[in-house]
TIVO-2410 file (N, C-alpha, C; in nm, 3 decimals):
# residues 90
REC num residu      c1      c2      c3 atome chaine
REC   1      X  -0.921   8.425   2.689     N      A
REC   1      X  -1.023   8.327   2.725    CA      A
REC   1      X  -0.955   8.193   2.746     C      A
REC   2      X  -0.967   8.140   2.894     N      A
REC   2      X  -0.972   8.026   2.865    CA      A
REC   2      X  -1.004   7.907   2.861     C      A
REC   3      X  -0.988   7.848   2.687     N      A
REC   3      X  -1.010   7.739   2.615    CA      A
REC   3      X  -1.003   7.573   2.739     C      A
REC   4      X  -0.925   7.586   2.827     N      A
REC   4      X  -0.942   7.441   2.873    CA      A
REC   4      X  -1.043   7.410   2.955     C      A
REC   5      X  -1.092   7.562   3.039     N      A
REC   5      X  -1.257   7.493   3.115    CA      A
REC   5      X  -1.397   7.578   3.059     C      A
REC   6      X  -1.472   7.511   3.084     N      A
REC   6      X  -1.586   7.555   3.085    CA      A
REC   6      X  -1.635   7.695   3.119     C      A
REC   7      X  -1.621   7.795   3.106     N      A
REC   7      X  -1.584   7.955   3.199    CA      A
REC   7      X  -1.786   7.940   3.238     C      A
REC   8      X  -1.875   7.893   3.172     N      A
REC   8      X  -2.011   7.889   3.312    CA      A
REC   8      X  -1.979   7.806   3.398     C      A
REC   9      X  -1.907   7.646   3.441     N      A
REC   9      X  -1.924   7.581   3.522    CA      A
REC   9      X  -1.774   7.587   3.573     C      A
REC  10      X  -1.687   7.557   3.512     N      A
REC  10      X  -1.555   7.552   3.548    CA      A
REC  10      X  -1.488   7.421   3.493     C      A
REC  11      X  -1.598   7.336   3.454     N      A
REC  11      X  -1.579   7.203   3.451    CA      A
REC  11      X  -1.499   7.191   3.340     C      A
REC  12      X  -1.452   7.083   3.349     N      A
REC  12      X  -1.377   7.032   3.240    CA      A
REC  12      X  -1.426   6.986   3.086     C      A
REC  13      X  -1.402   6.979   3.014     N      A
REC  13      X  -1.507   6.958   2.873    CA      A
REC  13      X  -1.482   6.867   2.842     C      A
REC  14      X  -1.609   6.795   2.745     N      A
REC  14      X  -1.521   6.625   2.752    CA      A
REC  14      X  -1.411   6.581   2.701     C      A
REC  15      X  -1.351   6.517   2.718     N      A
REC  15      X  -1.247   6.469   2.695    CA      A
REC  15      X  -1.205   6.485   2.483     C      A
REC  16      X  -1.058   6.564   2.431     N      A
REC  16      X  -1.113   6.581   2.327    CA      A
REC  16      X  -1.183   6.665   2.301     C      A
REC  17      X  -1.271   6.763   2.330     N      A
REC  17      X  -1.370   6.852   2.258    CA      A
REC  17      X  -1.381   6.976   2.363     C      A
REC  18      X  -1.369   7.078   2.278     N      A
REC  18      X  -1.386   7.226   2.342    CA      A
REC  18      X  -1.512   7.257   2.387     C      A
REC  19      X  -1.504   7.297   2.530     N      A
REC  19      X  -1.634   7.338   2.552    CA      A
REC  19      X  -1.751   7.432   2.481     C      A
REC  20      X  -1.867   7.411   2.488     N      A
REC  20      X  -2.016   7.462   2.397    CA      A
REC  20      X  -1.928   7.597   2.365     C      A
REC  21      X  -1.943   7.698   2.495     N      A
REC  21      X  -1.947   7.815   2.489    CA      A
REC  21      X  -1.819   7.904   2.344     C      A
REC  22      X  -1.712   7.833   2.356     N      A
REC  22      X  -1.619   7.834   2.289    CA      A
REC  22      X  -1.584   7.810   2.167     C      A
REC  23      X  -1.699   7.713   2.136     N      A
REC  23      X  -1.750   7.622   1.983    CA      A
REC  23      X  -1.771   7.798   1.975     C      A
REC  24      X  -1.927   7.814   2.002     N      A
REC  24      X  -2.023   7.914   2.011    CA      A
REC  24      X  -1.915   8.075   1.973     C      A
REC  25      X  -1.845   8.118   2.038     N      A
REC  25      X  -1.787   8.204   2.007    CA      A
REC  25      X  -1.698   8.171   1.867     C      A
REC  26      X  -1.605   8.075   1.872     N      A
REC  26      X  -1.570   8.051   1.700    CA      A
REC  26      X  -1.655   8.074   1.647     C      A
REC  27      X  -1.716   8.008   1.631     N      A
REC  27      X  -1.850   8.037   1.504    CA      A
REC  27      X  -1.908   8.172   1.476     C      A
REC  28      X  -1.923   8.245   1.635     N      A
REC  28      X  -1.943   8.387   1.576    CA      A
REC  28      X  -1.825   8.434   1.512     C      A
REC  29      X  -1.671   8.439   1.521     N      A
REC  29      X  -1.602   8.472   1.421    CA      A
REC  29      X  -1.576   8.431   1.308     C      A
REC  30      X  -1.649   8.332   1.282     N      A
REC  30      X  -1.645   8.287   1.144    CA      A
REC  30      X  -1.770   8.384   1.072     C      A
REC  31      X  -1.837   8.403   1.132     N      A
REC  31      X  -1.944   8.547   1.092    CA      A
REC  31      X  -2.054   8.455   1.007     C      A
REC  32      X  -2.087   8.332   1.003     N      A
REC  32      X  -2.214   8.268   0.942    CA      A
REC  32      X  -2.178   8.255   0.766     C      A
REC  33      X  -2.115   8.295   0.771     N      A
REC  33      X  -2.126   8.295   0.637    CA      A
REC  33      X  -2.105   8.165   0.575     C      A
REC  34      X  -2.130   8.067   0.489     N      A
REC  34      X  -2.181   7.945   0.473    CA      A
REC  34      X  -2.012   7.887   0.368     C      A
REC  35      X  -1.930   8.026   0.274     N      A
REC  35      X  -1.864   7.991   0.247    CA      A
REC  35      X  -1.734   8.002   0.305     C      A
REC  36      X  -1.678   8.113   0.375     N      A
REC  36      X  -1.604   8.120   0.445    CA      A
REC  36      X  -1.623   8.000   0.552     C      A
REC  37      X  -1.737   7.924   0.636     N      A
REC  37      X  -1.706   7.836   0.700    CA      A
REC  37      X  -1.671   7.713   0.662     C      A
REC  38      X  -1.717   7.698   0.547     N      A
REC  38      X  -1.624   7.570   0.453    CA      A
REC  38      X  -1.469   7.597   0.454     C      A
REC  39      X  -1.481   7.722   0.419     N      A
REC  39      X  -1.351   7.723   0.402    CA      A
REC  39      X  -1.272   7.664   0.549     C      A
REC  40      X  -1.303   7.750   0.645     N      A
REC  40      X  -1.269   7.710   0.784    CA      A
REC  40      X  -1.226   7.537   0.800     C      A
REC  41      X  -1.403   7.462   0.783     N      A
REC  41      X  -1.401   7.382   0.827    CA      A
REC  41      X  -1.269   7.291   0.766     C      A
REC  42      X  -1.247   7.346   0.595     N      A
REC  42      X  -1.151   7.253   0.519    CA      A
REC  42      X  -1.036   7.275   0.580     C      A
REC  43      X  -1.004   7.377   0.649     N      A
REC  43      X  -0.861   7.378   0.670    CA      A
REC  43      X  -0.877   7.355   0.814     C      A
REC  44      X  -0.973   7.321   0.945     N      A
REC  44      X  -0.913   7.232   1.054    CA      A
REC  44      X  -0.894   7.127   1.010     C      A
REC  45      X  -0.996   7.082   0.902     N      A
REC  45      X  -0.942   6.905   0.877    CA      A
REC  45      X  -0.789   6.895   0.889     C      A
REC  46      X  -0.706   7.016   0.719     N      A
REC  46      X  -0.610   6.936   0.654    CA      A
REC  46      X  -0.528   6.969   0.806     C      A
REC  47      X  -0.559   7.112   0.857     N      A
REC  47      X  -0.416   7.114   0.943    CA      A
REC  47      X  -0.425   7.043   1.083     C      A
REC  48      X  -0.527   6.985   1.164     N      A
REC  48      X  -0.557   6.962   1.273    CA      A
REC  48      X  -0.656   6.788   1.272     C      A
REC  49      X  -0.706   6.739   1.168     N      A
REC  49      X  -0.730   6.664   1.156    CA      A
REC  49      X  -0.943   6.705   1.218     C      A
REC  50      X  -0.959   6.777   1.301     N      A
REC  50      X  -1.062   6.808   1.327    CA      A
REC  50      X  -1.211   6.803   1.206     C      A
REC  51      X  -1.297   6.724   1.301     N      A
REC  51      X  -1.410   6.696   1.183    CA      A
REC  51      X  -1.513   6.808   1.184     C      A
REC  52      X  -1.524   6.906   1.307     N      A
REC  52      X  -1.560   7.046   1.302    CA      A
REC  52      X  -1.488   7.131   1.453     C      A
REC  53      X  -1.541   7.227   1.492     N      A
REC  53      X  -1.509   7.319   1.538    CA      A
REC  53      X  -1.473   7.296   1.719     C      A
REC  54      X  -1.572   7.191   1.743     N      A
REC  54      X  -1.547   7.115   1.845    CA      A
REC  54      X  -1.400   7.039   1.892     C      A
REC  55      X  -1.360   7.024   1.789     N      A
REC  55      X  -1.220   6.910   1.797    CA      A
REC  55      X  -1.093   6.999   1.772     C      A
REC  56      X  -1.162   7.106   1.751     N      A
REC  56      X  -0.981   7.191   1.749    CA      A
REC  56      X  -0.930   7.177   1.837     C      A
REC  57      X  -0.758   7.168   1.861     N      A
REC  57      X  -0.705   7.194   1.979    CA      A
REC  57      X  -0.723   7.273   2.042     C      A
REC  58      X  -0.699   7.293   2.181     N      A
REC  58      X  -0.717   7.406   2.295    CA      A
REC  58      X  -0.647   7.549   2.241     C      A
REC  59      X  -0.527   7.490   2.228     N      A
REC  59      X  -0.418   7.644   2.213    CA      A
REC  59      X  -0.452   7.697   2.028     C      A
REC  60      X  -0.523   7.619   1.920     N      A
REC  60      X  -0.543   7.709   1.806    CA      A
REC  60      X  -0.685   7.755   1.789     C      A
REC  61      X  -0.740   7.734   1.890     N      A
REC  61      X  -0.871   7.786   1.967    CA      A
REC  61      X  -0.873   7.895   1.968     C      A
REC  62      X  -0.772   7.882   2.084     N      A
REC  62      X  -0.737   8.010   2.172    CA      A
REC  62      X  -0.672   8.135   2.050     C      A
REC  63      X  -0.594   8.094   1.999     N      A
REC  63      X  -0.502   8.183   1.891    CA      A
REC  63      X  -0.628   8.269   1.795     C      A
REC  64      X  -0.721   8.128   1.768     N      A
REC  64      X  -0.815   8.187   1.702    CA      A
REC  64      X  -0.922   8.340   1.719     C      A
REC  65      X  -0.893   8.290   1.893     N      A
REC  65      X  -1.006   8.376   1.952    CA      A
REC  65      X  -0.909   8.518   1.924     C      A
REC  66      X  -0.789   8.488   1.956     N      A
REC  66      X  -0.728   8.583   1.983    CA      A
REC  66      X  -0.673   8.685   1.851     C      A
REC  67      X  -0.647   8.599   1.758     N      A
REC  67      X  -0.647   8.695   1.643    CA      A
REC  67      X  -0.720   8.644   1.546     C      A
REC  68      X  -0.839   8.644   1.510     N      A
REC  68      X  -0.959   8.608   1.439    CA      A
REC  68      X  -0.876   8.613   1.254     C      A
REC  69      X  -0.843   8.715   1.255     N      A
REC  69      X  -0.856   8.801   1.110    CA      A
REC  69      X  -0.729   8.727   1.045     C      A
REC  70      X  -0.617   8.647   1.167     N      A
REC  70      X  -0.469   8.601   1.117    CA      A
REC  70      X  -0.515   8.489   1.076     C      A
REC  71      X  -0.614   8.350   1.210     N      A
REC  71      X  -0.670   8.268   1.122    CA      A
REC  71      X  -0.742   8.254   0.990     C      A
REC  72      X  -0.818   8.344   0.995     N      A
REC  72      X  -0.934   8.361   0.906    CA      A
REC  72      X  -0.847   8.355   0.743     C      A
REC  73      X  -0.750   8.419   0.763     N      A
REC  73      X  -0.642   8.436   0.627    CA      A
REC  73      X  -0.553   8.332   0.624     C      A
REC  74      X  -0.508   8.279   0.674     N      A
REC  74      X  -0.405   8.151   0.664    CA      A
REC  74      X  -0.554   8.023   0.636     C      A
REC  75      X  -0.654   8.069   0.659     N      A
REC  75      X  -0.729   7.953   0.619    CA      A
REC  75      X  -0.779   7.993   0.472     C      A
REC  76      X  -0.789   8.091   0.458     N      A
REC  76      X  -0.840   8.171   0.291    CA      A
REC  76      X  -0.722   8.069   0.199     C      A
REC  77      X  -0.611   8.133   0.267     N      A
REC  77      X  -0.515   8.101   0.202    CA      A
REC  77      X  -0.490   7.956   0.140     C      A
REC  78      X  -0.506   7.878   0.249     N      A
REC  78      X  -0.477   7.708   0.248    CA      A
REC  78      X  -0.563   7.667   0.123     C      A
REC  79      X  -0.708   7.716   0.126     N      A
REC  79      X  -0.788   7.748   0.026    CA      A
REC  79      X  -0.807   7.774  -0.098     C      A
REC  80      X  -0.701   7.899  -0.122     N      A
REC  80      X  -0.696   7.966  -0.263    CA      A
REC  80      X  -0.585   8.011  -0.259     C      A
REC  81      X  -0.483   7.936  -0.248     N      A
REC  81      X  -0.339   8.006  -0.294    CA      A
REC  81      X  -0.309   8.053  -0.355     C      A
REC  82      X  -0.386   8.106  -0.485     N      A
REC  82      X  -0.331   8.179  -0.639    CA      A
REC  82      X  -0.383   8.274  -0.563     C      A
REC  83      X  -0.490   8.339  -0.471     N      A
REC  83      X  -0.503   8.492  -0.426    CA      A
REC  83      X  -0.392   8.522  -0.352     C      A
REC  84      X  -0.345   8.452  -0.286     N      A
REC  84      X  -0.246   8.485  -0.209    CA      A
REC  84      X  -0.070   8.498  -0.226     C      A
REC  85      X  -0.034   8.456  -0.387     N      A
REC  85      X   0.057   8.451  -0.404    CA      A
REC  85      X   0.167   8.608  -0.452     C      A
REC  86      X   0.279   8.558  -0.371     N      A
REC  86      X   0.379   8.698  -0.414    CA      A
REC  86      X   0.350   8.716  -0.597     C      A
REC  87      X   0.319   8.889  -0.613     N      A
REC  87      X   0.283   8.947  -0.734    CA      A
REC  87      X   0.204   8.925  -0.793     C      A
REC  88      X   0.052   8.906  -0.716     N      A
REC  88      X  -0.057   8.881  -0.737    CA      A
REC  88      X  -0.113   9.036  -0.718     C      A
REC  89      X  -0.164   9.121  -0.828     N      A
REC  89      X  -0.223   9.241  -0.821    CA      A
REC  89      X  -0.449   9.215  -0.874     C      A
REC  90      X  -0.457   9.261  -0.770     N      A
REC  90      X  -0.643   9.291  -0.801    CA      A
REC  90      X  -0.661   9.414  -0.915     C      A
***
């Protein structure tokens, strides 16, 4: 998919901010869920400076779209590092 135009109009998105449709699809991979998107939202801040989903860059957009499940865990992670640490057994 691509993140730099508009794929209904073609147009360019405003300046800074990912087009609707694209917001719209993130968010369905974030799957609604109210805590996992905190989680999300905390980690575009620390790593991207982004105040939501709109302001991500183009290309970790794109990465996003593209492997949902790699973001989704490097953001768990940023999150809760004691789950994620070497010789951590459930």
């Amino acid at each position: 998919m691509d993140v730099a135009l508009n794929p209904e109009t073609g147009a360019e998105p405003r300046p800074g901010r990912l087009p609707v449709p694209v917001v719209e699809h993130l968010h369905r991979l974030v799957g609604g869920d109210a805590r996992t998107e905190k989680i999300v939202l905390d980690y575009i801040e620390f790593r991207w400076g982004a105040k939501n989903l709109f302001y991500v860059p183009p290309k970790a957009a794109g990465e996003f779209i593209r492997r949902p499940a790699d973001f989704l865990r490097a953001a768990k992670n940023h999150a809760e590092p004691e789950l994620f640490a070497e010789g951590h057994h459930f």
